[in-house]
C-alpha positions in Angstrom: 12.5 17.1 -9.1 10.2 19.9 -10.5 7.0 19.9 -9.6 4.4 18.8 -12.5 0.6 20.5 -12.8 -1.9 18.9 -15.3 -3.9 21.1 -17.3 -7.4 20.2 -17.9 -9.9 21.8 -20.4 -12.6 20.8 -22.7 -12.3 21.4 -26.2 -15.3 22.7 -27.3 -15.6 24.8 -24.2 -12.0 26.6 -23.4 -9.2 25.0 -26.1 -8.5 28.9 -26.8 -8.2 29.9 -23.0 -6.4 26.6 -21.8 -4.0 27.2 -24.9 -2.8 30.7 -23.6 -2.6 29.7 -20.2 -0.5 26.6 -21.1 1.7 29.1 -23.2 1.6 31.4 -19.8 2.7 28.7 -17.3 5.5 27.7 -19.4 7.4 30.8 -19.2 7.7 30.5 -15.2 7.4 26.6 -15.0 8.8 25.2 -18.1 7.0 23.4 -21.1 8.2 20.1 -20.1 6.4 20.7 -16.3 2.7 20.7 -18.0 0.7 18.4 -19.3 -2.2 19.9 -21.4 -3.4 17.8 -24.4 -4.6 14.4 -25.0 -4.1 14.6 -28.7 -0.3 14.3 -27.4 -1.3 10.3 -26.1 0.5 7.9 -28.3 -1.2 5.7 -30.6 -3.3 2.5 -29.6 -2.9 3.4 -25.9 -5.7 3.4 -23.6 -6.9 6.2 -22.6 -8.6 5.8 -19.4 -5.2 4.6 -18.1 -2.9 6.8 -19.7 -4.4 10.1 -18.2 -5.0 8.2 -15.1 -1.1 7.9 -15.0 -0.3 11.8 -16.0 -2.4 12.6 -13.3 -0.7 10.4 -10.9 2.5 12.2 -11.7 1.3 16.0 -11.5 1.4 17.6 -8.2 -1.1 20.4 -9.2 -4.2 19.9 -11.3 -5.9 23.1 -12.9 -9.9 22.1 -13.5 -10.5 25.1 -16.6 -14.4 25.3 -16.3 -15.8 27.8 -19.5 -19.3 28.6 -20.0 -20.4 25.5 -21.6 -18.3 23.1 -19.5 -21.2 21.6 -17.3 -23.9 20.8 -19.8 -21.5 20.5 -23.3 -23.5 17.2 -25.0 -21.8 14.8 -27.2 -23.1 13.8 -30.7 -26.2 11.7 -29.3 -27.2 14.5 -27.1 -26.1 13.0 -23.7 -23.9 15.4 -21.1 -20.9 14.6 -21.2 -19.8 14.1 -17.6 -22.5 11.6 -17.2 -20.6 9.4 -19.4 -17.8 7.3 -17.1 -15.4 7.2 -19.9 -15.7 10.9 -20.5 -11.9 12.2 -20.5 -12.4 15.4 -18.5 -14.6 13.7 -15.6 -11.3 10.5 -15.6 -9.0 13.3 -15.2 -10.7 14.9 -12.1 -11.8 11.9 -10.8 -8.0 10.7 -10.3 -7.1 14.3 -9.2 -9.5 14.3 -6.3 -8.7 11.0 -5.5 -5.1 11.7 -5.1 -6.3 14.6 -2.8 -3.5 17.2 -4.7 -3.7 20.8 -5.0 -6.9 21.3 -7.2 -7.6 25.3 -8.4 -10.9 25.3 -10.5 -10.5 28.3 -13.3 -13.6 29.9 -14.1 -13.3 31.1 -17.6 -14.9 34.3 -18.9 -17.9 34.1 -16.1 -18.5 30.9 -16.2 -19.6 30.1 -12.9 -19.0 27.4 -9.8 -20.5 24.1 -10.6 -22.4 23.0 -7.3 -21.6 19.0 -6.0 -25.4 18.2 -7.2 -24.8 19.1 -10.5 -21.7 16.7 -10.9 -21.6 12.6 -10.8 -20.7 11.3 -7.4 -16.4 10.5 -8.3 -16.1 14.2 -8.7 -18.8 15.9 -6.4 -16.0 17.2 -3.7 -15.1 19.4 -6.8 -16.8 22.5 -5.9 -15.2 22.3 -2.2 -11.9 23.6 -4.3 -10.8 26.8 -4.6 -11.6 28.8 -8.2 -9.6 31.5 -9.6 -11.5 33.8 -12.9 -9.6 34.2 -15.8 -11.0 36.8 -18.2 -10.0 37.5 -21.8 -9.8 41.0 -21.6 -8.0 41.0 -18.6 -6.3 38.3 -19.5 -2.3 39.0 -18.0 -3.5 40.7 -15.0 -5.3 36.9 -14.5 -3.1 35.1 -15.6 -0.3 36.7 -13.1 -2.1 36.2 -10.1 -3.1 32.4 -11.5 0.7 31.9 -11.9 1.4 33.0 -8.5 -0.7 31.3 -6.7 0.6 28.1 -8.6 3.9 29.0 -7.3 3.3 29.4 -3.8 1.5 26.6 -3.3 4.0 24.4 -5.0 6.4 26.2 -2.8 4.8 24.8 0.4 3.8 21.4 -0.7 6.8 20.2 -2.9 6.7 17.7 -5.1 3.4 15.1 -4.4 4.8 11.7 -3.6 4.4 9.4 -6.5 1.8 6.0 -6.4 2.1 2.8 -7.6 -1.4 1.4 -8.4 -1.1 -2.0 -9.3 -3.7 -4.7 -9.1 -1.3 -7.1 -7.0 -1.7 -4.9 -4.0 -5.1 -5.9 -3.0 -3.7 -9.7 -2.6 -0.6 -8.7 -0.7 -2.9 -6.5 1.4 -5.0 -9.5 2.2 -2.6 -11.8 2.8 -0.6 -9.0 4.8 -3.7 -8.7 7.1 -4.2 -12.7 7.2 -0.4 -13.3 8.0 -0.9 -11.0 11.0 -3.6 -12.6 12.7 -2.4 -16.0 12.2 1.0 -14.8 13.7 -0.5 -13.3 16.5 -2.8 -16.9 17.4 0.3 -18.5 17.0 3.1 -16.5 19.3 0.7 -13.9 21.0 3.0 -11.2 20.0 4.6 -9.4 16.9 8.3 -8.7 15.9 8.2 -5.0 14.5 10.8 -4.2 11.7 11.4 -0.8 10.7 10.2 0.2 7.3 12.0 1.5 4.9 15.6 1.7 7.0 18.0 -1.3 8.3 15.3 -4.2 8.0 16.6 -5.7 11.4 14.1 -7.2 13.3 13.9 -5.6 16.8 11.9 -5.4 20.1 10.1 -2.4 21.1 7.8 -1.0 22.9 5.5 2.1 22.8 5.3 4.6 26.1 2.4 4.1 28.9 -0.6 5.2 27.1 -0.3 4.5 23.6 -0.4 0.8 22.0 1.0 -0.4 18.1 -1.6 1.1 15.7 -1.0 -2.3 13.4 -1.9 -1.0 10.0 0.4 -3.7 8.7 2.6 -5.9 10.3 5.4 -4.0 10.4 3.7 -0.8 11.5 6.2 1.0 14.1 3.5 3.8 14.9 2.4 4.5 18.6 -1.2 5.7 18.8 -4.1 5.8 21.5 -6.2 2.5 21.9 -9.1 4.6 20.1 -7.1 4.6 16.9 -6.0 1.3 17.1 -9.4 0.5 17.1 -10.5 2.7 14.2 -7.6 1.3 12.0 -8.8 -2.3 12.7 -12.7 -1.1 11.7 -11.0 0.8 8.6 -8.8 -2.1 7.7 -11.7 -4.5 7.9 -14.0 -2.6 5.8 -11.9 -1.6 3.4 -13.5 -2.8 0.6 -16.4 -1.1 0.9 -15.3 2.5 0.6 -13.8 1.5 -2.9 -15.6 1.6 -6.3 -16.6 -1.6 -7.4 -14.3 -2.6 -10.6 -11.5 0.4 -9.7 -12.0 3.8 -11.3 -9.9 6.3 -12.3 -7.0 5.7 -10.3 -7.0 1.7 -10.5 -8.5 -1.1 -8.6 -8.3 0.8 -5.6 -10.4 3.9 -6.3 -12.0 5.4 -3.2 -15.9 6.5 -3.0 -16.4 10.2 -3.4 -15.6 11.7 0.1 -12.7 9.0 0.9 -8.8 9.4 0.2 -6.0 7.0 0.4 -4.7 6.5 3.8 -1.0 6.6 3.2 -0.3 5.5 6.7 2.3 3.8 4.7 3.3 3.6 1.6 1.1 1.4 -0.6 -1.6 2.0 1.9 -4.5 1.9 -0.4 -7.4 1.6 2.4 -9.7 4.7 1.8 -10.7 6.9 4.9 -11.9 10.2 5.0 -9.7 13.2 5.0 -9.6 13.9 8.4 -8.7 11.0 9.1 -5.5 11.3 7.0 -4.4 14.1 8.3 -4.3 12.6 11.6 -2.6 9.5 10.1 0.0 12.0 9.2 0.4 13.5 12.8 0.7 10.4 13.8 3.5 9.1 12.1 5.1 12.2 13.0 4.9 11.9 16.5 6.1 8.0 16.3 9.6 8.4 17.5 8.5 10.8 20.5 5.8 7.8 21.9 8.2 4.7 21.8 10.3 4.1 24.4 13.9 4.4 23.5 
């Protein structure tokens, strides 16, 4: 499947720029691999939700940032990004909630926006990396804009896709209920591999390492001090999520927190770091079971 990149830009601030770049990417990644414009949303949709969903489908987000993007004011003279609703700040809310590739293009000098500067869903902006695209040099830009798009879609591939849905949070909680009530009642867990046969089977993980029990059926070997940080993660999960959802659904994390993903549907929200490691650990989970 090709990979996807979302192109956002404010109107009154880069249309022109994010226009010509649109136009640019198309030639190397194909017109039907962008999404640009939200006068393309069809009638009577909502939409909050509907760019939530292009977002959750792109595997590369371009922020274009021109020289009035952090102060442009609507028609009652408020900033713009202070407004929740505001269709530029839903867009890179979801983005950096999603934790994909995020390139900031700075538009004819327009410079960095810094984290204090921004509402808290979209502070980690600035931690992103920004490319300058000038008009006058405008190919030479656009060139090295394109490349860099291609290489690091080369090395990711195409994001894995998310579900949100509002019915998770009940089969989390009743996931996490049905486990402790299982364990007071038999003192021990079947494990069933996810996602392959869906036979129920014995194991056991190598001296040293203990179930990491995420979910019930969590086949993962990890140290007792990860255990214990999943069960801490797991039991305040609801406090690293924005009240009411966000931009990416019910189960929008608190700027600075991702998705775990130490499966799939895992909508508890833990810092970055702490992904990453739920990532090396999954990788390692054949090598620490016993056999």
């Amino acid at each position: 499947m090709a990979s996807k990149i979302f192109i956002s830009y404010r109107r009154d601030d880069s249309a022109a720029m994010a226009g010509r770049l649109h136009d640019r990417l198309a030639e190397k990644f194909g017109e039907a691999n962008l999404f640009i414009d939200v006068d393309n949303m069809p009638a009577g949709a909502d939409f909050v939700k509907y760019l939530s969903k292009q977002v959750e489908s792109c595997d590369l987000f371009l922020c274009t940032v021109g020289p009035n993007w952090l102060n442009a004011k609507d028609e009652d003279g408020k900033r713009r990004l202070d407004q929740p609703d505001d269709y530029v700040r839903v867009e890179i809310a979801a983005a950096l909630n999603r934790d994909i590739p995020v390139i900031l293009v700075l538009i004819d000098g327009a410079r960095m926006p810094k984290a204090r500067e921004l509402p808290e869903d979209i502070a980690a902006l600035p931690r992103r990396n920004a490319v300058e695209v000038r008009s006058s040099h405008f190919r030479g830009d656009a060139d090295d804009l394109t490349h860099k798009i291609g290489e690091i879609l080369k090395e990711k591939g195409p994001a894995p896709r998310r579900l949100v849905l509002p019915i998770v949070g009940v089969l989390l909680a009743l996931m996490f209920g049905w486990v402790g009530l299982y364990r007071a009642q038999k003192g021990s867990l079947p494990w069933i591999h996810s996602g392959t046969t869906g036979q129920t089977e014995t194991a056991a993980c190598k001296s040293g390492f203990v179930w990491r029990e995420a979910r019930a059926d969590d086949l993962v070997c990890v140290t007792s001090e990860s255990r214990a940080r999943v069960a801490e993660e797991n039991r305040t999960a609801s406090s690293r999520i924005q009240p009411g959802g966000g931009a990416s659904g019910p189960f929008t994390c608190l700027s600075g927190f991702v998705w775990r993903e130490a499966f799939q549907g895992d909508f508890v929200c833990v810092t970055p770091e702490v992904r990453t490691l739920v990532r090396e650990e999954n990788q390692q989970a054949a090598t620490r079971r016993v056999q």
